[in-house]
HTML snippet that shows the backbone in 3Dmol.js (N, CA, C, O; Angstrom):
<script src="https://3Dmol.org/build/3Dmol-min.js"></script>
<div id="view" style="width:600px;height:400px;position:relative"></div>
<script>
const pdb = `
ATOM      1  N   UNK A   1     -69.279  13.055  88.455  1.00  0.00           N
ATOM      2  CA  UNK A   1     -68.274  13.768  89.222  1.00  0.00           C
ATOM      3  C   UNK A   1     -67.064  12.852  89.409  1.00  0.00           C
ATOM      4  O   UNK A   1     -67.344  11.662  89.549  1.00  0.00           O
ATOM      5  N   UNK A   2     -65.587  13.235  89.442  1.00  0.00           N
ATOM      6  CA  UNK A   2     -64.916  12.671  89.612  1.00  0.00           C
ATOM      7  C   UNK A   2     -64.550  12.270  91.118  1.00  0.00           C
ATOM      8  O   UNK A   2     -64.778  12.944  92.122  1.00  0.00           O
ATOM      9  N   UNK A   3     -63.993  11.146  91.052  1.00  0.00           N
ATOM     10  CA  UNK A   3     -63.358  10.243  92.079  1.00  0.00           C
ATOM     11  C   UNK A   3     -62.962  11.344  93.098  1.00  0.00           C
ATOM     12  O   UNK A   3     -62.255  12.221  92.603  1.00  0.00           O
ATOM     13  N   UNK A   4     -63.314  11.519  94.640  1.00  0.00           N
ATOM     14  CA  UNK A   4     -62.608  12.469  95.663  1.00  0.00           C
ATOM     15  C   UNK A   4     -62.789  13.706  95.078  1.00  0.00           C
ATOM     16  O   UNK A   4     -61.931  14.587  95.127  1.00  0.00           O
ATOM     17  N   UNK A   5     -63.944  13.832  94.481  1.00  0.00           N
ATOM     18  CA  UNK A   5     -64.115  15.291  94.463  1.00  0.00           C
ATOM     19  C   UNK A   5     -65.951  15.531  94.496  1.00  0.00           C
ATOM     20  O   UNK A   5     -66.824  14.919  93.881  1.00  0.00           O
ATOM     21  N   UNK A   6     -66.044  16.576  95.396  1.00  0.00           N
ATOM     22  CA  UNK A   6     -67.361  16.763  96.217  1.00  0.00           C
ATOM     23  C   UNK A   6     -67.353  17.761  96.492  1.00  0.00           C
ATOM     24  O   UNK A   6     -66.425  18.178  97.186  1.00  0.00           O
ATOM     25  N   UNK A   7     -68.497  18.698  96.027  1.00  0.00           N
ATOM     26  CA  UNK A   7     -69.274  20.106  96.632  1.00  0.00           C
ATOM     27  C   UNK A   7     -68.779  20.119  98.253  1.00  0.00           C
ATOM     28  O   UNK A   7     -68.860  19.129  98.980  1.00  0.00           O
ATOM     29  N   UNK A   8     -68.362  21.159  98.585  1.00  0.00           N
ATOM     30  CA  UNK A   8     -67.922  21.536 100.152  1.00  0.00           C
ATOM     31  C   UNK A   8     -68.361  23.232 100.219  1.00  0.00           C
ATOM     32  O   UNK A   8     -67.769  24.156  99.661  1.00  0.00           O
ATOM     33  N   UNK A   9     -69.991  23.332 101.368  1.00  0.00           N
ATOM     34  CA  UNK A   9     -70.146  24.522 101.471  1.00  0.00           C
ATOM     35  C   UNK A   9     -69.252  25.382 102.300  1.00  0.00           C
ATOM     36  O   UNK A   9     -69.607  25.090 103.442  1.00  0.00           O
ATOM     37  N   UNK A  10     -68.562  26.028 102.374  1.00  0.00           N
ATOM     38  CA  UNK A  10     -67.480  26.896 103.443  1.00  0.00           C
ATOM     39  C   UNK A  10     -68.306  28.104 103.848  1.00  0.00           C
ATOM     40  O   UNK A  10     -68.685  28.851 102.945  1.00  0.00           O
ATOM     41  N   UNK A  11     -68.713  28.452 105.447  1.00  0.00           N
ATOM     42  CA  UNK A  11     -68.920  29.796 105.670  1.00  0.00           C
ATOM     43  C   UNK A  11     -67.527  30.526 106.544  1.00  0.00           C
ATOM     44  O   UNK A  11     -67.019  29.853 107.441  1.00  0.00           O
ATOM     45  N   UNK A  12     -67.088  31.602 106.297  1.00  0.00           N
ATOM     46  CA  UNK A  12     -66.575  32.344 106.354  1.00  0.00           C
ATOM     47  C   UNK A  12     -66.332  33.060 107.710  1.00  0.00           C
ATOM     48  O   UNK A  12     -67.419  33.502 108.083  1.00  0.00           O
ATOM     49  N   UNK A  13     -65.551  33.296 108.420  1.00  0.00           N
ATOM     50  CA  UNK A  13     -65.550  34.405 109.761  1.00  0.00           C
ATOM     51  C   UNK A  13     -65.943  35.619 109.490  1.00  0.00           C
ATOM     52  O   UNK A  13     -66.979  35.475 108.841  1.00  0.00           O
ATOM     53  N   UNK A  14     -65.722  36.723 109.607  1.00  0.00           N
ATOM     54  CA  UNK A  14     -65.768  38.480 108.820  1.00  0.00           C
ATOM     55  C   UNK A  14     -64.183  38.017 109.718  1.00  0.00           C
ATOM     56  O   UNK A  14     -64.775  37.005 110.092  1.00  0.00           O
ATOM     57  N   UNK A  15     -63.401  37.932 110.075  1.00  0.00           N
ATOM     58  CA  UNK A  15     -62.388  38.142 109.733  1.00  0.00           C
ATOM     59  C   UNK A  15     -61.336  37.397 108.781  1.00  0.00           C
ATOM     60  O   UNK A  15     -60.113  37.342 108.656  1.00  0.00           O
ATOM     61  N   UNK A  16     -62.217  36.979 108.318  1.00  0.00           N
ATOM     62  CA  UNK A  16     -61.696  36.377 106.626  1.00  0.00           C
ATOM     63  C   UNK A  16     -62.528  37.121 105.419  1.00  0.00           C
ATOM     64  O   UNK A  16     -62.157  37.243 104.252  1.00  0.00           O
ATOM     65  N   UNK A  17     -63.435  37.466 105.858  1.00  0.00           N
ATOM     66  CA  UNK A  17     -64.064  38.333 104.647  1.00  0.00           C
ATOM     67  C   UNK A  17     -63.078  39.623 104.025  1.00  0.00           C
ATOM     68  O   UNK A  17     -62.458  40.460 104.681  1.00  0.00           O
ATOM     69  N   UNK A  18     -63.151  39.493 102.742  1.00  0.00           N
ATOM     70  CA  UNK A  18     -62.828  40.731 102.194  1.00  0.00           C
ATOM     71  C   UNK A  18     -61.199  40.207 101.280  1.00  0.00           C
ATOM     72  O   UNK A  18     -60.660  40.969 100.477  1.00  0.00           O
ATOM     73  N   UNK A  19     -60.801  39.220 101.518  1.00  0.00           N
ATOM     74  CA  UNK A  19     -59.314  38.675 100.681  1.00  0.00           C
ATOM     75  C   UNK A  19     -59.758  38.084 100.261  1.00  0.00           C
ATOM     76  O   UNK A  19     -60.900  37.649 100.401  1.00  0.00           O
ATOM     77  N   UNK A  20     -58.375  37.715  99.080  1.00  0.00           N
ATOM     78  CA  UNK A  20     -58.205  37.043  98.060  1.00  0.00           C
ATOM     79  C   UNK A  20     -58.592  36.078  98.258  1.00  0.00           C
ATOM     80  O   UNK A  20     -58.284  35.596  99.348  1.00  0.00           O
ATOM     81  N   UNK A  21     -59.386  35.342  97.423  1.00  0.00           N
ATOM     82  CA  UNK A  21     -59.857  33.359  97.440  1.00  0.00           C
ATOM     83  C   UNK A  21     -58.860  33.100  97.386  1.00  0.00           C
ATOM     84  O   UNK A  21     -58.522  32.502  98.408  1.00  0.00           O
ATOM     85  N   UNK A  22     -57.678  33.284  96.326  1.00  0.00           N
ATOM     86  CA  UNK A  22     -56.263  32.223  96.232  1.00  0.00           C
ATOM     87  C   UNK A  22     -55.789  32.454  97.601  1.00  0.00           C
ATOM     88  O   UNK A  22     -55.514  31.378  98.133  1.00  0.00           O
ATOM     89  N   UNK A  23     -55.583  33.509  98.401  1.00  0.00           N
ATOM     90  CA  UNK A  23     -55.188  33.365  99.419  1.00  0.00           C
ATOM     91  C   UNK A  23     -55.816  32.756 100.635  1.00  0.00           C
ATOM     92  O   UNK A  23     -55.048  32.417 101.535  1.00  0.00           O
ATOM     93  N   UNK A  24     -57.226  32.552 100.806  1.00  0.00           N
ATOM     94  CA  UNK A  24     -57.965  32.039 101.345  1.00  0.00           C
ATOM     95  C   UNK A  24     -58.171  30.258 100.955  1.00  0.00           C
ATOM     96  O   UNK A  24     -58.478  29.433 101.816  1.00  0.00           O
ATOM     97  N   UNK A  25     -57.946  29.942  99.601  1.00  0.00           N
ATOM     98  CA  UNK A  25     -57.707  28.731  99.441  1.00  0.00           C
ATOM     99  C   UNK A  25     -56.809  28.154 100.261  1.00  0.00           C
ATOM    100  O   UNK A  25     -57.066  27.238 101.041  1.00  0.00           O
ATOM    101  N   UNK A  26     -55.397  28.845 100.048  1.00  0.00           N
ATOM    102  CA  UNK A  26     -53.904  28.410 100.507  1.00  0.00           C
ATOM    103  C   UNK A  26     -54.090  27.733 101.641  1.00  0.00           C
ATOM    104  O   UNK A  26     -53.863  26.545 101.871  1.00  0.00           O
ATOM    105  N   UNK A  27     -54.673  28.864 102.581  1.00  0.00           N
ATOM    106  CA  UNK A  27     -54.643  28.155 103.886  1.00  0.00           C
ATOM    107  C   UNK A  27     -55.523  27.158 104.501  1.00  0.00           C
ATOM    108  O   UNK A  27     -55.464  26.554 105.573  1.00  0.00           O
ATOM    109  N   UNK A  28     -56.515  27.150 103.340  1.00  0.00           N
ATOM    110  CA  UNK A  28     -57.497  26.125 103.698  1.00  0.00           C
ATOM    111  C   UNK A  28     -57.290  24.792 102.951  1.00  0.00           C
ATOM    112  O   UNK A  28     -57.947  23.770 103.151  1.00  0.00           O
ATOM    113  N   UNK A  29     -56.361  24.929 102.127  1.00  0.00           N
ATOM    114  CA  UNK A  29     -56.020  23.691 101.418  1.00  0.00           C
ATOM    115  C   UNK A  29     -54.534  23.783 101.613  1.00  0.00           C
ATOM    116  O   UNK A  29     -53.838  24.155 100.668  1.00  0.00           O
ATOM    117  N   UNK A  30     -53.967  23.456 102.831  1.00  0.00           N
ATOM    118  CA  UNK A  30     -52.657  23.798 103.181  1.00  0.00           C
ATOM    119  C   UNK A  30     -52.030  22.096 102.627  1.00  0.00           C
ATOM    120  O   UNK A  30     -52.561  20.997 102.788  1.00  0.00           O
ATOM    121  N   UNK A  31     -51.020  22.378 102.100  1.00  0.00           N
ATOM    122  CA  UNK A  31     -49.985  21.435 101.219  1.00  0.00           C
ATOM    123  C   UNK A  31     -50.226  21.462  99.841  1.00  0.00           C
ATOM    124  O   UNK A  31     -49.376  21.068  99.042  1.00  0.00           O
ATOM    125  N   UNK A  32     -51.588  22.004  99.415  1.00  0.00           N
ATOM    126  CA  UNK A  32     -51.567  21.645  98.304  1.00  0.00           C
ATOM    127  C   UNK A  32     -50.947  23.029  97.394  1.00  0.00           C
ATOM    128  O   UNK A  32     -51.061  24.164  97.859  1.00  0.00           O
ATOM    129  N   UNK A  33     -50.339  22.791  96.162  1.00  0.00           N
ATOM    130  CA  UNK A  33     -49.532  23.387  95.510  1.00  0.00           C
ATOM    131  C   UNK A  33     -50.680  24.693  95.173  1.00  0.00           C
ATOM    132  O   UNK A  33     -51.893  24.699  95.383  1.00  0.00           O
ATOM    133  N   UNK A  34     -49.662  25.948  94.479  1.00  0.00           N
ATOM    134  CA  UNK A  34     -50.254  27.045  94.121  1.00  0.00           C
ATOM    135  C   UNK A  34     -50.676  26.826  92.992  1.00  0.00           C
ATOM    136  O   UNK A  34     -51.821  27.229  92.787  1.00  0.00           O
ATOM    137  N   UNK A  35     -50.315  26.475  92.413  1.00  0.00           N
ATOM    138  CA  UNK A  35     -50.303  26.292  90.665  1.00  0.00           C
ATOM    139  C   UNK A  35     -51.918  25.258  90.802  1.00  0.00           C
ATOM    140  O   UNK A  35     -52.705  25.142  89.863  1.00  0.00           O
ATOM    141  N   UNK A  36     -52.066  24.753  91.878  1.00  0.00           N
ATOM    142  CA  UNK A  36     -53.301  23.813  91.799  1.00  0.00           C
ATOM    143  C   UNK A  36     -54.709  24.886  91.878  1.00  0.00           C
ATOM    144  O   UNK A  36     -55.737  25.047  91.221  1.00  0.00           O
ATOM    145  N   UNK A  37     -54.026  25.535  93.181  1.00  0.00           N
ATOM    146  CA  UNK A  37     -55.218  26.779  93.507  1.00  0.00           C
ATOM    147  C   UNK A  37     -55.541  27.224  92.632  1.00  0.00           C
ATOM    148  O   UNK A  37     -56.737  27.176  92.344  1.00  0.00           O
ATOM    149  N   UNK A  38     -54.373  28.031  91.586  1.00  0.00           N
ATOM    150  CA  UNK A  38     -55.058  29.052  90.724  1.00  0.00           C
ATOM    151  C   UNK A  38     -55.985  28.022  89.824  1.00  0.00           C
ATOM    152  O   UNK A  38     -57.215  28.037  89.767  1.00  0.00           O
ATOM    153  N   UNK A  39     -55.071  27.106  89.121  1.00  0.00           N
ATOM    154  CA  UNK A  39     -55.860  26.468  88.274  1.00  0.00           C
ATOM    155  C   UNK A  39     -57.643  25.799  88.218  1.00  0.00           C
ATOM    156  O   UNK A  39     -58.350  25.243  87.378  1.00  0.00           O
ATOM    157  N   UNK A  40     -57.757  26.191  89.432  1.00  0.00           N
ATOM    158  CA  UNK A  40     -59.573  25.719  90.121  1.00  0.00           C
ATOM    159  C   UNK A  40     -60.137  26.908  89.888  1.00  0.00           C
ATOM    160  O   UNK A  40     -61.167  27.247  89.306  1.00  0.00           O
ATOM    161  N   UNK A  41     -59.017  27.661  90.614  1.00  0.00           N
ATOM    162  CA  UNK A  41     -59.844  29.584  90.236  1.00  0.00           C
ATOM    163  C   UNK A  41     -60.561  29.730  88.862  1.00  0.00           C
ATOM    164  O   UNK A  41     -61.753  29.823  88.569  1.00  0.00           O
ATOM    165  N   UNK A  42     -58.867  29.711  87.765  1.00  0.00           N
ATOM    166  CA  UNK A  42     -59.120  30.128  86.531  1.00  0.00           C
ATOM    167  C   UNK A  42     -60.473  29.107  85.808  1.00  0.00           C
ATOM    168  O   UNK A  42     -61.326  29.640  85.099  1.00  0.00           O
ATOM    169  N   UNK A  43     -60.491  27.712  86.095  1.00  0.00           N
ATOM    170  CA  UNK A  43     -61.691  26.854  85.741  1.00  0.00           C
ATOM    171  C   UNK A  43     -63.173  27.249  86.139  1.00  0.00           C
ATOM    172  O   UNK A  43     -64.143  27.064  85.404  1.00  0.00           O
ATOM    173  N   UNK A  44     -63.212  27.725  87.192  1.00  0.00           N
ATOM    174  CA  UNK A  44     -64.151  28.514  87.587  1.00  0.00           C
ATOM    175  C   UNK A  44     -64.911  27.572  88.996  1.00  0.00           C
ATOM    176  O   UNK A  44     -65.995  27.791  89.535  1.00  0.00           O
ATOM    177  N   UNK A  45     -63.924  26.530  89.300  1.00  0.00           N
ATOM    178  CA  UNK A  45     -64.396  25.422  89.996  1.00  0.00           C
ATOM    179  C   UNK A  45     -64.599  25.918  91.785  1.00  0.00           C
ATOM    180  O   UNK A  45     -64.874  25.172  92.724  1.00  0.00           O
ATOM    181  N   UNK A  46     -64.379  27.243  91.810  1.00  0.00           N
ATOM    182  CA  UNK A  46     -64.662  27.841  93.076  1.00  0.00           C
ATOM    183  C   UNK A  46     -65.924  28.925  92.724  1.00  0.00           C
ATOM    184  O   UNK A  46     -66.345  29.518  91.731  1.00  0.00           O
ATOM    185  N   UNK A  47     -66.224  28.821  94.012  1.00  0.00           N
ATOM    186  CA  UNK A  47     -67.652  29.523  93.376  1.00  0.00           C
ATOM    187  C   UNK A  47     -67.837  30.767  94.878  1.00  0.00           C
ATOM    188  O   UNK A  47     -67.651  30.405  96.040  1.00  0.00           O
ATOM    189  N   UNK A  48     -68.156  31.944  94.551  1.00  0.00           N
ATOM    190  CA  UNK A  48     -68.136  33.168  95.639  1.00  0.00           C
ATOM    191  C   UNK A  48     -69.706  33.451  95.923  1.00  0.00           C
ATOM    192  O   UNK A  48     -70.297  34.172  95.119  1.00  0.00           O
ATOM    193  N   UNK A  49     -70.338  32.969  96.922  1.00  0.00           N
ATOM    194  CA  UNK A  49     -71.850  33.606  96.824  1.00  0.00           C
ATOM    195  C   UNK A  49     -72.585  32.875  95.568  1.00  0.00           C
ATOM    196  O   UNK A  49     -73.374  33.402  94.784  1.00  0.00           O
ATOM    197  N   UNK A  50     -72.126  31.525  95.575  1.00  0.00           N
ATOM    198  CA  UNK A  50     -73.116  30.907  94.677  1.00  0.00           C
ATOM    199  C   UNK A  50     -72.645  31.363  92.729  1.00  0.00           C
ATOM    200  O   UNK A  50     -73.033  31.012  91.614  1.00  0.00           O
ATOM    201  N   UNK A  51     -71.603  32.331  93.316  1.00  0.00           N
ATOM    202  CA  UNK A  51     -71.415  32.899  91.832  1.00  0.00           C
ATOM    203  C   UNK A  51     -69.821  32.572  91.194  1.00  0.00           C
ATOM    204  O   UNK A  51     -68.836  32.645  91.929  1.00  0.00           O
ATOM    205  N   UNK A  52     -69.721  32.222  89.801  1.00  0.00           N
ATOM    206  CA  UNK A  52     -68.234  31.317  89.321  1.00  0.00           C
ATOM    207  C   UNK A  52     -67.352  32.767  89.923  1.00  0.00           C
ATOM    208  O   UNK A  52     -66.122  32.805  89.877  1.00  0.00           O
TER     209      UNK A  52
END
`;
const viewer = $3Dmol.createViewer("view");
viewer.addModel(pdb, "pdb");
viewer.setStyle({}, {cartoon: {color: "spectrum"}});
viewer.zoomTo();
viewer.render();
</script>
C-alpha cells in the first residue's frame, strides 16, 4: 500500500444516505480538489457496501 494511504471504514447518518459519493466525498475530503474525487471514483478506490 502506498505511503498515507489506509482503508477508512465511514458509517453514514440517513441523512446522508441516498447522494452522490462525489458529493459526499467533497465534503468529507474538504480542500481536496474535484478532479481528485472523481479520479478515486472512476479507479474504483471507493467502495459502497463493501461493493467497487
Amino acid at each position: 500500500m502506498s505511503e498515507g494511504r489506509e482503508v477508512q471504514w465511514v458509517d453514514i447518518a440517513p441523512e446522508q444516505a441516498g447522494q452522490r459519493i462525489d458529493n459526499f466525498l467533497m465534503t468529507r475530503l474538504k480542500g481536496a480538489p474535484r478532479a481528485l474525487i472523481y479520479r478515486i471514483v472512476r479507479k474504483g478506490e471507493v467502495r459502497v457496501n463493501k461493493n467497487a
